[in-house]
Steps between C-alpha positions, in 0.01 A plus 500: 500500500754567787852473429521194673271293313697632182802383642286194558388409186864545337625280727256256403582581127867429580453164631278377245753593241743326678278172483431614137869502379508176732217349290692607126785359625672811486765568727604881406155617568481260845852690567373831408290500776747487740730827583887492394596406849247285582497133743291206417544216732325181327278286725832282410722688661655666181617857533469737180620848492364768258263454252726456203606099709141479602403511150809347324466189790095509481528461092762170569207345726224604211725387207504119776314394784240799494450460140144576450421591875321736633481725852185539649546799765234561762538816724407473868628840629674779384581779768697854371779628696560886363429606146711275300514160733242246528536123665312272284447137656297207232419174439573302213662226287661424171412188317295394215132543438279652754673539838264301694691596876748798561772341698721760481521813722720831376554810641604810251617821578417716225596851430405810316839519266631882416250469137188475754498091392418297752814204517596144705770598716493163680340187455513245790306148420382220753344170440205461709529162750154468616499199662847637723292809538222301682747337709593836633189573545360224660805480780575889521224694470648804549656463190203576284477836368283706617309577160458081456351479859235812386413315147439210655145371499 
């Protein structure tokens, strides 16, 4: 296995526990994912620093109106820059149940921390409009990315 596809399947592992500590409702493990100095922009617009306030803020939203939530994270891409960098780009939603549509889009930037863990530095969260995206679409074609235009059948 290269070292890539190592680096690969932590990063994997490090999401999922994120969406595991999600799921107990337990924000000092959802924070511990997250470096010291960390950014998490909610799809609210909400801006968190370090992973001690994303955990301490995420474990006020459990303990409320997450209670009993879940995250359901579903990776589209993840491309490495150097050793210790990697942008990580999903799908995915928080709700109740089975997610039955990821509406939300997030983009991480995770990094190999000075331990060799692999950590959220940043966290930047979009709710997916489809019906605007469409729009776009339909009257500016040129705005369609490239990758949407290939997949499309």
């Amino acid at each position: 296995m290269s070292s890539n596809e190592i680096d690969t399947t932590a990063i994997h592992a490090l999401l999922e526990r994120s969406a595991e500590a999600w799921g107990r409702g337990d924000g000092a493990g959802y924070g511990a994912c997250f470096t010291d100095d960390a950014t998490d922009v909610t799809f609210v617009g909400t801006v968190y620093h370090g992973g001690k306030e994303i955990g301490a803020a995420h474990q006020a939203l459990f303990d409320s109106f997450l209670k009993g939530t879940r995250l359901t994270i579903d990776i589209q891409e993840i491309r490495h820059y150097g050793m210790d960098t990697a942008v990580v780009v999903t799908r995915g939603e928080s709700g109740r149940g089975e997610a039955k549509k990821l509406g939300k889009l997030a983009t991480y930037t995770v990094i190999r921390d000075t331990g060799g863990e692999w950590r959220i530095a940043a966290v930047q969260k979009t709710q997916h409009k489809p019906i605007m995206e469409a729009i776009s679409f339909k009257f500016q074609p040129a705005t369609r990315p490239a990758a949407r235009t290939a997949n499309r059948s």
